[in-house]
C-alpha positions as CSV (number, residue, x, y, z in Angstrom):
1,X,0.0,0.0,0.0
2,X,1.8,3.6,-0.9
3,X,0.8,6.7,1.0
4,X,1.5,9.6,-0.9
5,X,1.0,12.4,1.7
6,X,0.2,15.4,-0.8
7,X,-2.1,17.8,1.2
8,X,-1.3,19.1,4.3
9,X,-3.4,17.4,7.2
10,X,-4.3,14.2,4.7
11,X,-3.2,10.8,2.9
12,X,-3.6,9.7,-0.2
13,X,-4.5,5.9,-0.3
14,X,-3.4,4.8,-4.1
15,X,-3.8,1.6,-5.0
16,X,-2.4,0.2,-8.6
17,X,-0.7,-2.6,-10.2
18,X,1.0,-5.4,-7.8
19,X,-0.7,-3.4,-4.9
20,X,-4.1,-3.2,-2.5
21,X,-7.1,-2.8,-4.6
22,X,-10.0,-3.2,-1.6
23,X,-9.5,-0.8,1.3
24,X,-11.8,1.6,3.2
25,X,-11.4,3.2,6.6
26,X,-8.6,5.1,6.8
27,X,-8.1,7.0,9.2
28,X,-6.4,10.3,8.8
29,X,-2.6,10.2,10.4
30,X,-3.3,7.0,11.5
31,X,-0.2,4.3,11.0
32,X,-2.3,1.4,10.0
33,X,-5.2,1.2,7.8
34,X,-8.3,0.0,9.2
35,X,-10.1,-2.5,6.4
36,X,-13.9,-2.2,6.5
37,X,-15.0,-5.6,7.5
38,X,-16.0,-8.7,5.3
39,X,-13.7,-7.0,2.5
40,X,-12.1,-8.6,0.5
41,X,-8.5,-7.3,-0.4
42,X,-7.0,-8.5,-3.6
43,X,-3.9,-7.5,-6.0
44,X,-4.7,-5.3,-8.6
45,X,-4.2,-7.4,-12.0
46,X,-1.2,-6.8,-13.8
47,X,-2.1,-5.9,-17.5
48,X,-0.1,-6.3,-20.8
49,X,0.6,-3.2,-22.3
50,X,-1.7,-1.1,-19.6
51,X,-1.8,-0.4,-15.9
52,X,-5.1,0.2,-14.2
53,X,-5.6,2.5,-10.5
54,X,-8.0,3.8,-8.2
55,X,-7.2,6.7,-5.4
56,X,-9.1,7.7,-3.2
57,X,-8.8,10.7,-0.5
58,X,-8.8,10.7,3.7
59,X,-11.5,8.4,5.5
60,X,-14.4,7.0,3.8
61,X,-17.5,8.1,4.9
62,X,-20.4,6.5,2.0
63,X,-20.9,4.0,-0.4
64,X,-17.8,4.5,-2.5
65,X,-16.1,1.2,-3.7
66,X,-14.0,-0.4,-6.4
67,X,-13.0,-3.5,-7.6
68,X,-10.4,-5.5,-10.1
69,X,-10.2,-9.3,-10.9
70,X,-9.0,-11.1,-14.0
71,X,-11.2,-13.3,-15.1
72,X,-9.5,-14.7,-18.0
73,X,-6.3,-14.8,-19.5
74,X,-7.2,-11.4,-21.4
75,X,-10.4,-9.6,-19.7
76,X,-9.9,-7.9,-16.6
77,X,-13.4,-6.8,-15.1
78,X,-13.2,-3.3,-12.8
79,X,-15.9,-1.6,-10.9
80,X,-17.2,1.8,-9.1
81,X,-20.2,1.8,-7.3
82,X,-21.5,4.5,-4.8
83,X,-23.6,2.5,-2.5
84,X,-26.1,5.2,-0.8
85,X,-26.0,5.9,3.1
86,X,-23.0,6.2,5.0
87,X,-20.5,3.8,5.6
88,X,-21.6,2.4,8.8
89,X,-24.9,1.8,7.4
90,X,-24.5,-0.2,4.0
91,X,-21.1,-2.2,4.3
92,X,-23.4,-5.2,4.5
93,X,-25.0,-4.1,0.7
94,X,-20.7,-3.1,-0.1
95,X,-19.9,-6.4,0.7
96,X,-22.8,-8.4,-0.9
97,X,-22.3,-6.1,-3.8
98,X,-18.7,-6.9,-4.2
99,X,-19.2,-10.9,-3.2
100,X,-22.0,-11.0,-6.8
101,X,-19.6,-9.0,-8.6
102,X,-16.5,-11.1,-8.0
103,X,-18.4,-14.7,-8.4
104,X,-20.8,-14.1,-11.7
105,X,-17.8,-12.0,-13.0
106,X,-15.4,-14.7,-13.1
107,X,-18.1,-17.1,-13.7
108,X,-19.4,-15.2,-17.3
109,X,-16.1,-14.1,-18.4
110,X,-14.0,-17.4,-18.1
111,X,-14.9,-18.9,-21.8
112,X,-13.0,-17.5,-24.8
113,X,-15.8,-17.4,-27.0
114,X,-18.4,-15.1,-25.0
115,X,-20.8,-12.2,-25.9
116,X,-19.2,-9.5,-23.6
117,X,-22.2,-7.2,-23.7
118,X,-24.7,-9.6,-22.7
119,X,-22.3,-10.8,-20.1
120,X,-22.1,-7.2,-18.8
121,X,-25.5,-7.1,-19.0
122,X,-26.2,-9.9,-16.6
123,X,-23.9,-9.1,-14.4
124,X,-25.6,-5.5,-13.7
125,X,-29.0,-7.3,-13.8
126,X,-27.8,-9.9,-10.8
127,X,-25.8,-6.1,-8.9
128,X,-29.3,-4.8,-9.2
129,X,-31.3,-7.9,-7.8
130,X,-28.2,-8.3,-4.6
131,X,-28.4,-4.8,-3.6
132,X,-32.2,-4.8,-3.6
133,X,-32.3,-8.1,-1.5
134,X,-29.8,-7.2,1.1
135,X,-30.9,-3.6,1.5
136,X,-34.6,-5.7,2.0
137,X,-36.1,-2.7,-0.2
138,X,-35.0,0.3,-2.4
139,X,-31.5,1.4,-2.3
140,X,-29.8,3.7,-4.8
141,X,-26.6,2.4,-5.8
142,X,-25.3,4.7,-9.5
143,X,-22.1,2.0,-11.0
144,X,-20.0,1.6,-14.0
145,X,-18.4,-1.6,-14.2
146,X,-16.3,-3.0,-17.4
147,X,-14.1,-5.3,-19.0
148,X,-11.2,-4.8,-20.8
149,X,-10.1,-6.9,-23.0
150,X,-6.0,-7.2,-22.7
151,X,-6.0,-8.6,-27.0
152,X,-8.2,-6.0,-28.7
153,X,-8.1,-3.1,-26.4
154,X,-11.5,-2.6,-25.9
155,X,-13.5,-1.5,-22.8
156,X,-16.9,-3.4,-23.0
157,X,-19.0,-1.7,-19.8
158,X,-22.4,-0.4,-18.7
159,X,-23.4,2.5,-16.7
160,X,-26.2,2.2,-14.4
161,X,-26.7,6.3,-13.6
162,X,-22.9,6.4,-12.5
163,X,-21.2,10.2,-13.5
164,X,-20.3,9.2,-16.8
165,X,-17.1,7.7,-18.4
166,X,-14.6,9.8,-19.5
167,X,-12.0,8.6,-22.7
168,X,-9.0,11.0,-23.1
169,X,-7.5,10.5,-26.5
170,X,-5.6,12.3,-29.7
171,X,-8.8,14.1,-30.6
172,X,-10.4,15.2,-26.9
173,X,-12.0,13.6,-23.8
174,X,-15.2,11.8,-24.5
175,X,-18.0,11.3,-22.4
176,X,-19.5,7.6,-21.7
177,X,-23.1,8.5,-20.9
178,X,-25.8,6.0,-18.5
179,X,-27.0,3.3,-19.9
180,X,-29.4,2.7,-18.0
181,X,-30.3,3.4,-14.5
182,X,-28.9,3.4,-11.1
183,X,-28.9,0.1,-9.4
184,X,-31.3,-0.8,-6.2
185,X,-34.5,1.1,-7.3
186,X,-36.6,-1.0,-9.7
187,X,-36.5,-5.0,-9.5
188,X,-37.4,-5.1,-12.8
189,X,-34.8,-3.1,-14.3
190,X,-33.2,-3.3,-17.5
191,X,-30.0,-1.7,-19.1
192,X,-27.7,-1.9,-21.9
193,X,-24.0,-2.5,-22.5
194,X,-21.6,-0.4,-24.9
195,X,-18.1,-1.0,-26.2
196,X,-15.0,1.5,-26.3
197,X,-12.1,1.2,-27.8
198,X,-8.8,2.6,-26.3
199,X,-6.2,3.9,-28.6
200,X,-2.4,3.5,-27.3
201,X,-2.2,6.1,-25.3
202,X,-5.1,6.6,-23.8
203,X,-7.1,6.5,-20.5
204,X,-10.5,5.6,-19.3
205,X,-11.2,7.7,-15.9
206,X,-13.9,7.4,-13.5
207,X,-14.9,9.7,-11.0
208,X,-17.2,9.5,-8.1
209,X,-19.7,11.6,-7.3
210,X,-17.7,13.5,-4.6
211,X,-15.4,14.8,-7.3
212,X,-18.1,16.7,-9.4
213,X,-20.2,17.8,-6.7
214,X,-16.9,19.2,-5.1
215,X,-17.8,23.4,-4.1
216,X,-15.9,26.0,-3.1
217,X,-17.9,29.6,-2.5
218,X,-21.3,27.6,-3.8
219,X,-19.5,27.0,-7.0
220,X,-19.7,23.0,-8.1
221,X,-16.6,22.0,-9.6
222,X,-18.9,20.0,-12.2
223,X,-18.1,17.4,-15.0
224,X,-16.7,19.9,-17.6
225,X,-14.0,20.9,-14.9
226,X,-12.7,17.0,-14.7
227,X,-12.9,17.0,-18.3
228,X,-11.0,20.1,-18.9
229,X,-8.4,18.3,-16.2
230,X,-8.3,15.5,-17.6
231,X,-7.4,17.1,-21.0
232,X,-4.7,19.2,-19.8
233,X,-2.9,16.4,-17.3
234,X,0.4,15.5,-18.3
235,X,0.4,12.6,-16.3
236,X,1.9,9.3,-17.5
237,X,0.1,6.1,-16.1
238,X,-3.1,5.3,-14.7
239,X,-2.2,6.1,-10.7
240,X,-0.9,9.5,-11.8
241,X,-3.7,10.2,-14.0
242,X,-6.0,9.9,-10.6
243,X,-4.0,11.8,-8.4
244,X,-3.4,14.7,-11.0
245,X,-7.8,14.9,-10.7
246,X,-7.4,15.0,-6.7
247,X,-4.7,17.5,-6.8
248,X,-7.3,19.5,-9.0
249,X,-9.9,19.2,-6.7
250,X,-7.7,20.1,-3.8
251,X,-6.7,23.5,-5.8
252,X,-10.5,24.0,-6.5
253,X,-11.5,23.6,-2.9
254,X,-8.5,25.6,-1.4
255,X,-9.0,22.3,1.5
256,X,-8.5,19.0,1.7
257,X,-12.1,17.5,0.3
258,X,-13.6,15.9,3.7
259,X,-17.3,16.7,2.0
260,X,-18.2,13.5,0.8
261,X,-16.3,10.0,-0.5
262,X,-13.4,11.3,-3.2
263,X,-12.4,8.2,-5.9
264,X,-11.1,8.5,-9.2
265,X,-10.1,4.8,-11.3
266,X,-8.6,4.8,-14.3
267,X,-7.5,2.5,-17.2
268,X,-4.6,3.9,-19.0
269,X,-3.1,2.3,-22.2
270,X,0.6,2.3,-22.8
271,X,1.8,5.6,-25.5
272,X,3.7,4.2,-28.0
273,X,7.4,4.7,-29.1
274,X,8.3,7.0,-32.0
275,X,10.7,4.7,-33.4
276,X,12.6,7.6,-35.2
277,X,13.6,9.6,-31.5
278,X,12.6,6.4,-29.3
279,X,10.3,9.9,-27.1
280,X,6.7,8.0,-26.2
281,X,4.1,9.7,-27.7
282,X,1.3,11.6,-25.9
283,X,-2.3,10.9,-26.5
């Protein structure tokens, strides 16, 4: 686990490749983290030719959580969910949540041959019917969960009312809209699965709702503002990529953002090499 102490008062917990990827609780200036209990810590897959992270800032406090885990030799599934309530109150639905998501995952994605988006699709369909169970009733839970695939490059994922997607790339930062709605409100739900594909170079990046609803002076930092960071970072790698959107929000806020959970994941595909001045190319 690597603390990177870059606000005064706070901790960075940054998890990425050959480290951590399920922790919550930590308290701030604290030696040890403090796991939230029944989770299940795992190493964050190593991919070829891409490196995926989440950060997230100080002590949880909601329904923020992520997940990685290779289900095949070539798809790694990844997920970030913002369970409603505080953390005290739904680490039962976290855990449940992350329990379906872990055993259908590896479950649907272990053949070769598979159709990703109606795997993706039942997998958000059996999310939707766990967190409805063990909340015993309506519980909003917005998530975007995908799979890349390690061969092709190609981010199959849905978004169930999650702050959308965003794809940073040689022509600008595209959004990856809901497709369909949050999880834990209607049994009966349905949604819909989308593919992206990611160009050498560049990065998938998810934020939580913390980050966009971020205010300083009754001003919301808003989606546009991550965008417009995301366009500008020079960051190289997935864990920078998240911690150069924290640092934003930090300079946006003028203080450490205590307001709410604070997560960013991303999925960031190796630049290639000019071959002429061996310099790796920016996307």
């Amino acid at each position: 686990m690597a603390y990177v102490s870059s606000w005064p008062g706070g901790w960075f917990c940054a998890n990425f490749s050959a480290r951590l990827a399920m922790r919550a609780l930590f308290n701030i200036g604290n030696s040890r983290p403090q796991p939230t209990r029944d989770a299940v810590q795992a190493e964050v897959p190593e991919l070829r030719g891409a490196d995926l992270s989440a950060v997230y800032y100080g002590q949880r406090m909601g329904g923020d959580f992520y997940d990685f885990l290779r289900v095949s030799p070539k798809r790694v599934l990844f997920g970030l969910l913002d369970v409603a309530g505080r953390q005290e109150e739904n680490r039962g639905i976290i855990s449940a949540a992350q329990q379906s998501f872990r055993t259908l995952g590896a479950e649907l994605f272990a053949k070769e041959d598979i159709n990703e988006a109606e795997a993706m699709i039942e997998v958000c369909l059996q999310l939707n019917r766990t967190i409805l169970e063990t909340a015993g009733g309506v519980h909003s839970c917005p998530a975007f969960a995908g799979c890349y695939d390690e061969n092709l490059g190609t981010v199959c994922y849905f978004n169930a009312g999650h702050t959308p997607g965003l794809v940073r790339d040689k022509t600008g930062v595209a959004e990856l809209p809901a497709t369909g709605l949050p999880l834990g409100l209607f049994s009966h739900s349905t949604c819909d699965a989308s593919t992206v594909a990611l160009e050498p170079g560049a990065v998938l990046m998810l934020v939580s709702r913390g980050i966009v609803e971020a205010k300083c002076g009754g001003e919301e930092y808003g989606l546009e503002s991550v965008k417009a960071g995301l366009q500008r970072s020079s960051a190289v790698g997935a864990k920078e990529f998240c911690l150069s959107i924290l640092d934003q929000i930090q300079q946006f806020m003028c203080t450490p953002p205590t307001h709410n959970d604070v997560t960013t994941l991303a999925l960031a595909r190796n630049s290639p090499v000019d071959p002429s001045s061996g310099a790796v190319a920016r996307a």
